[in-house]
N, CA, C and O atoms as a GROMACS GRO file, in nm:
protein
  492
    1UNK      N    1   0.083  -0.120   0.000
    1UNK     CA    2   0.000   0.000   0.000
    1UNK      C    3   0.087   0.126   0.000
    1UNK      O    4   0.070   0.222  -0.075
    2UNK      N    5   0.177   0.114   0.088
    2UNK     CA    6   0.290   0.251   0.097
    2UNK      C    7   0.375   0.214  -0.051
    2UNK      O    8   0.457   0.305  -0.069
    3UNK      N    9   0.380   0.138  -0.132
    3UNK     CA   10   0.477   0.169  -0.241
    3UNK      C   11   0.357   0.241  -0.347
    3UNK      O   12   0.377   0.331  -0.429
    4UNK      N   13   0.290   0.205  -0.331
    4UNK     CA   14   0.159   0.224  -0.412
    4UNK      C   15   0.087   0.429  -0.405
    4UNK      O   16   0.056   0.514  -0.488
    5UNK      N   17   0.094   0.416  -0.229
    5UNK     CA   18   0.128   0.595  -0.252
    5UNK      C   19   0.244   0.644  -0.289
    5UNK      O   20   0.239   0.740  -0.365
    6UNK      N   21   0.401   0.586  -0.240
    6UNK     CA   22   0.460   0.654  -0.286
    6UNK      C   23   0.488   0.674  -0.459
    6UNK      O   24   0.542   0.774  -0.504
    7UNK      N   25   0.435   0.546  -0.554
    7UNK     CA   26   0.420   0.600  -0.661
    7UNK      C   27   0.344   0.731  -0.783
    7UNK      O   28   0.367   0.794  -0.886
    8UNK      N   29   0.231   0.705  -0.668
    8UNK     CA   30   0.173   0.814  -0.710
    8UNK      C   31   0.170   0.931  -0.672
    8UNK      O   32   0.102   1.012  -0.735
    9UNK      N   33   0.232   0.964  -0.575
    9UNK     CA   34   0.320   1.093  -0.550
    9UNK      C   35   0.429   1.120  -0.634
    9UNK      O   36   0.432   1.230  -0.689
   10UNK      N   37   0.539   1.019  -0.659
   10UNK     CA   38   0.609   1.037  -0.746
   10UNK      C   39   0.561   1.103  -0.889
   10UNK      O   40   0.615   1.199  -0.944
   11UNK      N   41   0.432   1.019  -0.945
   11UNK     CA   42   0.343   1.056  -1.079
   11UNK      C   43   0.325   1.166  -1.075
   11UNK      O   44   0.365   1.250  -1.155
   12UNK      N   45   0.254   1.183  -0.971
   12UNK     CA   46   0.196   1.360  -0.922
   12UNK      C   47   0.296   1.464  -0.919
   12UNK      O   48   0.288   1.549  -1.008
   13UNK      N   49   0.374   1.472  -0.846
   13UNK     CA   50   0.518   1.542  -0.831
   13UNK      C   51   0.558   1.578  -0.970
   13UNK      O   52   0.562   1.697  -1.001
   14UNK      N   53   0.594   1.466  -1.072
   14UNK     CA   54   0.654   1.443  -1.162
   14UNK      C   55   0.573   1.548  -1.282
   14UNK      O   56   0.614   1.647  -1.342
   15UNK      N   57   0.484   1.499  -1.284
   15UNK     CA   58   0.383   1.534  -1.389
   15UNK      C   59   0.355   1.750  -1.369
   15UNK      O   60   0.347   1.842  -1.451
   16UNK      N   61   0.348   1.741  -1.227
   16UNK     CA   62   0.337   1.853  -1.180
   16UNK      C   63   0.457   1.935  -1.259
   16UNK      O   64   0.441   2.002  -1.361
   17UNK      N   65   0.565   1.918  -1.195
   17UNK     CA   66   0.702   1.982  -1.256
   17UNK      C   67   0.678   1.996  -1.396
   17UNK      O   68   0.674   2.105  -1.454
   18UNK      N   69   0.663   1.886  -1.448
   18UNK     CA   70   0.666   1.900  -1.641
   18UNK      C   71   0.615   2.011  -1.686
   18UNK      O   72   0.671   2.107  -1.740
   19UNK      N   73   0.429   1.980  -1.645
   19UNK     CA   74   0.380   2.140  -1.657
   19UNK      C   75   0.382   2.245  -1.619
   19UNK      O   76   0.313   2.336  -1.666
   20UNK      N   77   0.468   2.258  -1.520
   20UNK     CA   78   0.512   2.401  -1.461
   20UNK      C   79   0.623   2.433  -1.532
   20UNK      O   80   0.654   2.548  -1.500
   21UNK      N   81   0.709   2.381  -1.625
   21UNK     CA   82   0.827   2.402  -1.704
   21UNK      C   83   0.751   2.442  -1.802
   21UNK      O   84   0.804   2.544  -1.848
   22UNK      N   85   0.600   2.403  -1.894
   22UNK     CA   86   0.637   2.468  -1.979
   22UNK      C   87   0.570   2.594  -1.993
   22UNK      O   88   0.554   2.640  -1.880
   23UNK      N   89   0.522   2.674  -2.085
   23UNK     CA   90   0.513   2.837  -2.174
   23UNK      C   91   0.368   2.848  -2.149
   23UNK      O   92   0.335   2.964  -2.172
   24UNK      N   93   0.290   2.792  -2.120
   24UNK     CA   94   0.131   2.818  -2.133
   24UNK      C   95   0.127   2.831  -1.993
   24UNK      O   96   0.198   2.765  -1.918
   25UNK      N   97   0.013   2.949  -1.943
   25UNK     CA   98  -0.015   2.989  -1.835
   25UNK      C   99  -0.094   2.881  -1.807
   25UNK      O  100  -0.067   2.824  -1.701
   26UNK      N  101  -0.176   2.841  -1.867
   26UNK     CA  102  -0.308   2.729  -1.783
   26UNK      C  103  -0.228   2.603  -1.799
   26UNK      O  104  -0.311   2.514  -1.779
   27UNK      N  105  -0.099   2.542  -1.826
   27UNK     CA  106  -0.054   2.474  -1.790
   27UNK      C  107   0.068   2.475  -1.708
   27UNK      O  108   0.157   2.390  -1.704
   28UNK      N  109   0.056   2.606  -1.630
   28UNK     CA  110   0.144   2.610  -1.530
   28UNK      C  111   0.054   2.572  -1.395
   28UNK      O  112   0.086   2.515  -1.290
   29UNK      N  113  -0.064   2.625  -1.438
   29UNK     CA  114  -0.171   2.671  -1.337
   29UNK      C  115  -0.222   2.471  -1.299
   29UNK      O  116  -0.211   2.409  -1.193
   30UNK      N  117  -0.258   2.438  -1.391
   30UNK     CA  118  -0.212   2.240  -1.376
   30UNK      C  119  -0.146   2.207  -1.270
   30UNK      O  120  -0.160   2.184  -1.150
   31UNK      N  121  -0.054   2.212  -1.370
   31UNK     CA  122   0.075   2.185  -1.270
   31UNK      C  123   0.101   2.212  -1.108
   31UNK      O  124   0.153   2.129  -1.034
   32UNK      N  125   0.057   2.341  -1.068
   32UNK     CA  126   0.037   2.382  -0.985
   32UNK      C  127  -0.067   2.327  -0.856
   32UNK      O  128  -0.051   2.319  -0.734
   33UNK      N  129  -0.193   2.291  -0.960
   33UNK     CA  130  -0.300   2.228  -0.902
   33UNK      C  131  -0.200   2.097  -0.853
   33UNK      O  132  -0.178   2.087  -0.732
   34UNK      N  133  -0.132   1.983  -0.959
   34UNK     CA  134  -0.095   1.857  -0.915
   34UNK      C  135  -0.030   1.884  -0.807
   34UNK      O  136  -0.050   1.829  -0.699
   35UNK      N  137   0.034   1.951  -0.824
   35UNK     CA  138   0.160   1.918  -0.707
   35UNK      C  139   0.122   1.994  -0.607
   35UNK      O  140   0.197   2.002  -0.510
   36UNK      N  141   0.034   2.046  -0.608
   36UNK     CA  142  -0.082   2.068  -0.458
   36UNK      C  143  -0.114   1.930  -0.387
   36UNK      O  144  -0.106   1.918  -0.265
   37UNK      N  145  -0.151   1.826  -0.475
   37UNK     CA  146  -0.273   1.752  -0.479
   37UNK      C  147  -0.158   1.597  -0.453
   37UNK      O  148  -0.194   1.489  -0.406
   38UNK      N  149  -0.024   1.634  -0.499
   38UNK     CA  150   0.067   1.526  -0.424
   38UNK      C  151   0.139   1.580  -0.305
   38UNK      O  152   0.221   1.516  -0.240
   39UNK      N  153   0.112   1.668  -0.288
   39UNK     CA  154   0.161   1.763  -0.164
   39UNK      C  155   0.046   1.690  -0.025
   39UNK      O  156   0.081   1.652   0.086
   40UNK      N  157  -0.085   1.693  -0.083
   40UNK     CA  158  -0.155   1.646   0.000
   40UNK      C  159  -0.159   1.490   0.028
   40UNK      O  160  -0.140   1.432   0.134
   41UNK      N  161  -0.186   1.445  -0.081
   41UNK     CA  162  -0.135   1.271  -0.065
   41UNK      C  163   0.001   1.236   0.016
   41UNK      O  164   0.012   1.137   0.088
   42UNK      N  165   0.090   1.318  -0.003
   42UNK     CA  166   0.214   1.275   0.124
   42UNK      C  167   0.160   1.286   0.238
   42UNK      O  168   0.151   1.191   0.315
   43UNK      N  169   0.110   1.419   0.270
   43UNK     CA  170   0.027   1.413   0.366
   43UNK      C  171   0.003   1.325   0.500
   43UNK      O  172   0.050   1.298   0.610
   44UNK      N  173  -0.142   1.289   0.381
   44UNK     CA  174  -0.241   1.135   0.408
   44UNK      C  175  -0.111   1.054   0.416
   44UNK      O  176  -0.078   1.026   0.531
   45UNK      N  177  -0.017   1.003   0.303
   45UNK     CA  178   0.070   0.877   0.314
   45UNK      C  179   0.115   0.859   0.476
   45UNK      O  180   0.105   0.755   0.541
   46UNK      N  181   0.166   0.983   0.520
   46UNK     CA  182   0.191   1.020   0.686
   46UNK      C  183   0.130   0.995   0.750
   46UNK      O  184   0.190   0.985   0.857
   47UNK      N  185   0.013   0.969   0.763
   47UNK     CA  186  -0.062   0.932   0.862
   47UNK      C  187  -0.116   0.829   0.852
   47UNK      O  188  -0.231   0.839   0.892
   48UNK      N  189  -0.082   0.693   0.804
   48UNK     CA  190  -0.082   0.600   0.734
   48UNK      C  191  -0.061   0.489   0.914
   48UNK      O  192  -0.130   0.402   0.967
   49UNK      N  193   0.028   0.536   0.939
   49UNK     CA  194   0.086   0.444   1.082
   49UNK      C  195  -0.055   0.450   1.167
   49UNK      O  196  -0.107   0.560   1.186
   50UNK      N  197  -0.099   0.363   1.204
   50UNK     CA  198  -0.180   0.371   1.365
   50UNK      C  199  -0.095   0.330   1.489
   50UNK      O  200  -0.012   0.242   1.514
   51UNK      N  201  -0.161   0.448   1.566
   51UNK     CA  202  -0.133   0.426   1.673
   51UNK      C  203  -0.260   0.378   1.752
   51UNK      O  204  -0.369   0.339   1.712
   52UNK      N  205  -0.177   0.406   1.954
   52UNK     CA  206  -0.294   0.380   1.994
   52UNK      C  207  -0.424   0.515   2.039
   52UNK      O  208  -0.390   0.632   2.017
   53UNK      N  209  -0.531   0.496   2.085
   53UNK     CA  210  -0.624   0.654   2.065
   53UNK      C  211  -0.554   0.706   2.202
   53UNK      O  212  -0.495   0.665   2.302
   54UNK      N  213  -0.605   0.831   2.137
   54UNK     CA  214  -0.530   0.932   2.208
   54UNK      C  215  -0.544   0.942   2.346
   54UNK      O  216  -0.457   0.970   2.429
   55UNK      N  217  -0.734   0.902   2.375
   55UNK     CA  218  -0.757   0.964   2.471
   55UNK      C  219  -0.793   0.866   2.627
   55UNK      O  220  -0.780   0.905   2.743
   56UNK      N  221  -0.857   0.680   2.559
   56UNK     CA  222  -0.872   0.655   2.649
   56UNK      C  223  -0.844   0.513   2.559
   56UNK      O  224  -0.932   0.450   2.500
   57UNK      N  225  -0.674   0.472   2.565
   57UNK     CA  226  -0.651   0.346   2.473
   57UNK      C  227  -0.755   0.231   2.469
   57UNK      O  228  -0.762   0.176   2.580
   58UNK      N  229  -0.833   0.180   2.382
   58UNK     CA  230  -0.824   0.051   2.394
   58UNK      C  231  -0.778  -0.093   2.345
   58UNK      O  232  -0.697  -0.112   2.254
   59UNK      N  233  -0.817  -0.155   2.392
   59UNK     CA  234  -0.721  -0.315   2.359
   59UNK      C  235  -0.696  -0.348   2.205
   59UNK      O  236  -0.594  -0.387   2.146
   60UNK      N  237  -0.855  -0.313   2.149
   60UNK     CA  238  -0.780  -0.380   2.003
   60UNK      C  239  -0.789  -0.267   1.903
   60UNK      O  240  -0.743  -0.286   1.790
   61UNK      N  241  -0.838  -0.163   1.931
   61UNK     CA  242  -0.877  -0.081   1.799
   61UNK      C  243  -0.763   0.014   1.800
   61UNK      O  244  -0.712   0.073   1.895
   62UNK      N  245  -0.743   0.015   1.711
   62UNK     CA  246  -0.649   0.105   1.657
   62UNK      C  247  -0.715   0.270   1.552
   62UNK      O  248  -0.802   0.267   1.465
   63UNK      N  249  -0.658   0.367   1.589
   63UNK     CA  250  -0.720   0.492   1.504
   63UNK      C  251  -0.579   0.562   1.392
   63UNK      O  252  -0.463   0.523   1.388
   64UNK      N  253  -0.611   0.618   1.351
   64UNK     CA  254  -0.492   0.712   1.266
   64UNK      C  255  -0.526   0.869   1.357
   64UNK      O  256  -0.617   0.901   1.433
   65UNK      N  257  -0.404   0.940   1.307
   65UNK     CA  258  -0.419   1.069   1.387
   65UNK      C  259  -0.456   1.212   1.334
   65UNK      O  260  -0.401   1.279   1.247
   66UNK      N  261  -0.542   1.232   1.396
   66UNK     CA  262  -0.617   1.369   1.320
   66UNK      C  263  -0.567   1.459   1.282
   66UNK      O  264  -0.615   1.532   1.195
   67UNK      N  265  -0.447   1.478   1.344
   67UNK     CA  266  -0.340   1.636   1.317
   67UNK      C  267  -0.316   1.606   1.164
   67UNK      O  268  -0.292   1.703   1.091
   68UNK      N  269  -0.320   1.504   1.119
   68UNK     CA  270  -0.313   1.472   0.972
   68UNK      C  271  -0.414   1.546   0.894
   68UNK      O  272  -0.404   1.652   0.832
   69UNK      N  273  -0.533   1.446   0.912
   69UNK     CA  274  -0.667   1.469   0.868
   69UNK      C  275  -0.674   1.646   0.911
   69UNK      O  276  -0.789   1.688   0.896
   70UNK      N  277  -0.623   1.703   0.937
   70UNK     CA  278  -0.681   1.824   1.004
   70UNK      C  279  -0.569   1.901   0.879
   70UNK      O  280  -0.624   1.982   0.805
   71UNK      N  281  -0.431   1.878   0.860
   71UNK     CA  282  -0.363   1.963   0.824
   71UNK      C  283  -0.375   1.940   0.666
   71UNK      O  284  -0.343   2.027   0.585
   72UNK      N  285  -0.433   1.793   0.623
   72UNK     CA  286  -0.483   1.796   0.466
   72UNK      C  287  -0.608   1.871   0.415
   72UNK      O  288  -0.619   1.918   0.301
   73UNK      N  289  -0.712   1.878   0.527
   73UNK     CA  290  -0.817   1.952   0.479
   73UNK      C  291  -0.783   2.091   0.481
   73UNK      O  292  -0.820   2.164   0.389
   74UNK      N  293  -0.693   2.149   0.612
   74UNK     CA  294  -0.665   2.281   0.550
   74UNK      C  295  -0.574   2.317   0.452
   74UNK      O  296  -0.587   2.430   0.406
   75UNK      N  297  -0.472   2.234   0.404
   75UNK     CA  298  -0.391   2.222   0.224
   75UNK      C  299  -0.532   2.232   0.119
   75UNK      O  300  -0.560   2.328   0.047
   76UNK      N  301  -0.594   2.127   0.130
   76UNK     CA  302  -0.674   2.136   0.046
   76UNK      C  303  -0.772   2.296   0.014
   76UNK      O  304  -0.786   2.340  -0.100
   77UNK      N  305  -0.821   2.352   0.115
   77UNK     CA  306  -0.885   2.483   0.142
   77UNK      C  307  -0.778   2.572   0.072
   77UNK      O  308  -0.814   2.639  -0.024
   78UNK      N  309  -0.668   2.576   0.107
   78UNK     CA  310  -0.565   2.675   0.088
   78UNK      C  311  -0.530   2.654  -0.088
   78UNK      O  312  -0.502   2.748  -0.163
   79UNK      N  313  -0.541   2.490  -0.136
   79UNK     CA  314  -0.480   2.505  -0.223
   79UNK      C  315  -0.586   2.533  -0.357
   79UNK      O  316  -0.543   2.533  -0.472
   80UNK      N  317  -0.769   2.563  -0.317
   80UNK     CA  318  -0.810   2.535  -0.380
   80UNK      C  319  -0.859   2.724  -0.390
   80UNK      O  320  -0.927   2.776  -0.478
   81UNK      N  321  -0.800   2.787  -0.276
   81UNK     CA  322  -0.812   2.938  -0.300
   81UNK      C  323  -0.712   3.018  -0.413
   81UNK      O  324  -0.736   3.090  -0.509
   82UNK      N  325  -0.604   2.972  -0.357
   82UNK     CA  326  -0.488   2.933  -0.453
   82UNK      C  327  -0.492   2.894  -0.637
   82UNK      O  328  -0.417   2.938  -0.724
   83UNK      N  329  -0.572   2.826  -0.646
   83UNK     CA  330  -0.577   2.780  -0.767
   83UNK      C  331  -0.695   2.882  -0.825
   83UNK      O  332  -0.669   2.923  -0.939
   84UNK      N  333  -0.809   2.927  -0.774
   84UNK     CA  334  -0.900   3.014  -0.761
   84UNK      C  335  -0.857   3.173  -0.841
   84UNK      O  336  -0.895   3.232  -0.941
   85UNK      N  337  -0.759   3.198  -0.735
   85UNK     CA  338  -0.667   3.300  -0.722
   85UNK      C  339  -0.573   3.336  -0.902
   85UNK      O  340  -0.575   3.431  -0.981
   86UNK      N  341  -0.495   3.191  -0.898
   86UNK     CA  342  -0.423   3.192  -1.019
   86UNK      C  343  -0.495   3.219  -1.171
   86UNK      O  344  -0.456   3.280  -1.271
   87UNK      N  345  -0.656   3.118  -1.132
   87UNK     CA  346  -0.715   3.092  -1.301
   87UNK      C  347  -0.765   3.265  -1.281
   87UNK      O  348  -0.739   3.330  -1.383
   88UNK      N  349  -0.810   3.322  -1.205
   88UNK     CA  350  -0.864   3.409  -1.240
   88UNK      C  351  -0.726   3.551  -1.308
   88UNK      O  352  -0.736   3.624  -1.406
   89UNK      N  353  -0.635   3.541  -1.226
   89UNK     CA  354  -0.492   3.608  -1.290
   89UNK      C  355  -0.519   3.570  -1.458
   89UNK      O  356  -0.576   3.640  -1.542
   90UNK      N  357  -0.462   3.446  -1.473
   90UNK     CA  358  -0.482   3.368  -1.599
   90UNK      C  359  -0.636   3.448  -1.714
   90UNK      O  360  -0.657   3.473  -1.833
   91UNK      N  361  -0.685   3.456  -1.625
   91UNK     CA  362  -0.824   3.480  -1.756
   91UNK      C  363  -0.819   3.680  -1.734
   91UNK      O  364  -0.887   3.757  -1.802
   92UNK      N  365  -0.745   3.711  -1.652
   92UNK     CA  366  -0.756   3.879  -1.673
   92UNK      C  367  -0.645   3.887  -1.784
   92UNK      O  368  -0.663   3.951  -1.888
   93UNK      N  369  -0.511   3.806  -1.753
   93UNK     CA  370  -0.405   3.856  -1.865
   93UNK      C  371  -0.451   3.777  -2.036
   93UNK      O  372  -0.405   3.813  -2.144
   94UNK      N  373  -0.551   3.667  -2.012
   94UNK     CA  374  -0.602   3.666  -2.116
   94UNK      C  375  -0.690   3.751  -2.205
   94UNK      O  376  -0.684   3.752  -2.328
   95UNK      N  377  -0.786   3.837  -2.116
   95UNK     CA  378  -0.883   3.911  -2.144
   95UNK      C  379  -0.799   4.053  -2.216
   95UNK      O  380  -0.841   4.128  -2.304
   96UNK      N  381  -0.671   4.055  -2.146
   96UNK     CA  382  -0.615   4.228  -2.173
   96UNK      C  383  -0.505   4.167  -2.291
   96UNK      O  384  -0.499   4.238  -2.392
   97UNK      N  385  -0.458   4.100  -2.292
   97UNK     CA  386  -0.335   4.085  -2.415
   97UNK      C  387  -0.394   3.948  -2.500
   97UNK      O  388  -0.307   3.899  -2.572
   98UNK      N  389  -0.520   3.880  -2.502
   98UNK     CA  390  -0.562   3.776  -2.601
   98UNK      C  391  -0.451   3.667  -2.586
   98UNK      O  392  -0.430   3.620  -2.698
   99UNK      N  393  -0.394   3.626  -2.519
   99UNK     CA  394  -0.256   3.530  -2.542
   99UNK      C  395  -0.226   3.476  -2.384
   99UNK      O  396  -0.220   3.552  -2.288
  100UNK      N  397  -0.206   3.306  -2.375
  100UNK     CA  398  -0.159   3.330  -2.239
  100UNK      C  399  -0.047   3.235  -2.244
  100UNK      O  400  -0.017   3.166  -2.147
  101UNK      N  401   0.033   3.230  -2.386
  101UNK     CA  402   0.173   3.185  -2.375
  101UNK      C  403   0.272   3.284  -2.325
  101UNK      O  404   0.237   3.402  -2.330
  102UNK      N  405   0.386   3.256  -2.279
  102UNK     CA  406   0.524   3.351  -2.200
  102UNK      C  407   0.567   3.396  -2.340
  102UNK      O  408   0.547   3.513  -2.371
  103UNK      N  409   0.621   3.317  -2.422
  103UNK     CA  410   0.681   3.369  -2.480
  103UNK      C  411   0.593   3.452  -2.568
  103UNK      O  412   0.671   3.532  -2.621
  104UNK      N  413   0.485   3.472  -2.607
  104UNK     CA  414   0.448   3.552  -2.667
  104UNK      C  415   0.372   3.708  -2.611
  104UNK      O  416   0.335   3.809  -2.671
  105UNK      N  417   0.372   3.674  -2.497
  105UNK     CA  418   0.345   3.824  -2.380
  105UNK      C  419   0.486   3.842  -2.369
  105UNK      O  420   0.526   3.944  -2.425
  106UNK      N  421   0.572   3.773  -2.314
  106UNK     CA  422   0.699   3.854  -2.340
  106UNK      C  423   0.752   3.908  -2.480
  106UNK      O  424   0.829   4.004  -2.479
  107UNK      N  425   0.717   3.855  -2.591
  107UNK     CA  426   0.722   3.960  -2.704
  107UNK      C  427   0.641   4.079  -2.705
  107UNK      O  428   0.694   4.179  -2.752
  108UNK      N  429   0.517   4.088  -2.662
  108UNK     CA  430   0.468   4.191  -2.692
  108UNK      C  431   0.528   4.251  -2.585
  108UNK      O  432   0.607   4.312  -2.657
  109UNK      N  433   0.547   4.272  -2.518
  109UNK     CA  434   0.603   4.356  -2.371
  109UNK      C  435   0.682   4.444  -2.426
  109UNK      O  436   0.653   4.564  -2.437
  110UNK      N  437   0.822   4.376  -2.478
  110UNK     CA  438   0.923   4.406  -2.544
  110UNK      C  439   0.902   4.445  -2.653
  110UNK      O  440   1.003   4.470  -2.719
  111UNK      N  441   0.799   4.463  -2.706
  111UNK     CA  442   0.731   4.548  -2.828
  111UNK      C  443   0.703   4.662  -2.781
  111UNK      O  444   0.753   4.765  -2.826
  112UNK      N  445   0.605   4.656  -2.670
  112UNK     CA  446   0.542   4.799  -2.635
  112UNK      C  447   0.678   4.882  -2.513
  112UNK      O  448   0.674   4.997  -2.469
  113UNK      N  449   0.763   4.798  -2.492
  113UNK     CA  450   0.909   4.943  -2.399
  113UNK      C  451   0.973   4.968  -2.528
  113UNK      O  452   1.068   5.046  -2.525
  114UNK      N  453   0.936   4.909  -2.661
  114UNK     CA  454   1.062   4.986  -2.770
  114UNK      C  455   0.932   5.074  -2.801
  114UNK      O  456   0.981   5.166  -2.866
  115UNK      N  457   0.823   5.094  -2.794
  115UNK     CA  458   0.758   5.199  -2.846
  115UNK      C  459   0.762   5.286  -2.746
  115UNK      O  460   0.725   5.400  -2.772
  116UNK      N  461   0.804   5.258  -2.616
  116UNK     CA  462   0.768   5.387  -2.546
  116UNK      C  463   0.906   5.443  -2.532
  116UNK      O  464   0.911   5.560  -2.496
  117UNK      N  465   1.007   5.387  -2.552
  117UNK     CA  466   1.108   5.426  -2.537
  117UNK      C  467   1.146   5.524  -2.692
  117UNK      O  468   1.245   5.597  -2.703
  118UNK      N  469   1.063   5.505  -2.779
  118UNK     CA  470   1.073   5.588  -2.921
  118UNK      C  471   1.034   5.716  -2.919
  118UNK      O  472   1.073   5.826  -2.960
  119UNK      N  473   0.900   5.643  -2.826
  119UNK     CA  474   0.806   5.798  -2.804
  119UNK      C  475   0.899   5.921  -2.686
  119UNK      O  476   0.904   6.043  -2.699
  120UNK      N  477   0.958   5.842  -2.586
  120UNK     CA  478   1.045   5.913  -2.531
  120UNK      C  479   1.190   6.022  -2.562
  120UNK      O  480   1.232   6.126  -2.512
  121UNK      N  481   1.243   5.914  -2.694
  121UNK     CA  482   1.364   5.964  -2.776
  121UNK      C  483   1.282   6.065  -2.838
  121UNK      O  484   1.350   6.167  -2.826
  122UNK      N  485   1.169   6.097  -2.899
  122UNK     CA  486   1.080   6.174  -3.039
  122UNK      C  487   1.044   6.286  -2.922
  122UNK      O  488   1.039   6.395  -2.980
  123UNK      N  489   1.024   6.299  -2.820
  123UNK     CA  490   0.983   6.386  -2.715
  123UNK      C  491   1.072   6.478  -2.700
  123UNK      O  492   1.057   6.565  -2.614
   0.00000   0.00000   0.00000
């Protein structure tokens, strides 16, 4: 079971990075989401051990520990404001420059400081 999460953390992780390397904003924003989302599965993988309960042991039952369960649901909250946060970035710089590859907002960028820098020299 533990090789089994740690593979798919690995997947997650992995996959995450790829799309955060490349040029498209909504596939950084992916990317971002995954490796939230294996961020949280390590998590959970952590709290995987039982112990005994916290408060009044008994003989055979065994529990997992909440500080887990407690600190994935607030990753999850955080990472889903987060992602919230980003698509909407993503759809304003889409809305104002039509484009949400790097390299092609960084051309226009560098289009519009040689025009202002013309308009500055012509001044």
């Amino acid at each position: 079971m533990i090789v089994l999460f740690a593979a798919a953390i690995g997947i997650l992780f992995g996959a995450g990075t790829f799309l955060m390397l490349k040029t498209d904003l909504l596939r950084v924003v992916v990317g971002m989401v995954l490796i939230s989302h294996a961020a949280n599965l390590t998590l959970m993988a952590s709290g995987l051990t039982r112990g005994r309960a916290p408060i009044h042991p008994l003989p055979e039952e065994t529990v997992s520990d909440p500080v887990v369960q407690a600190l994935t649901l607030t990753a999850l909250v955080i990472g889903f404001a987060v992602t919230a946060l980003l698509l909407g970035i993503a759809y304003r710089v889409y809305t104002t420059h039509f484009a949400v590859d790097f390299d092609r907002l960084a051309a226009e960028e560098a289009r519009r400081e040689a025009e202002l820098e013309r308009e500055e020299v012509s001044v």
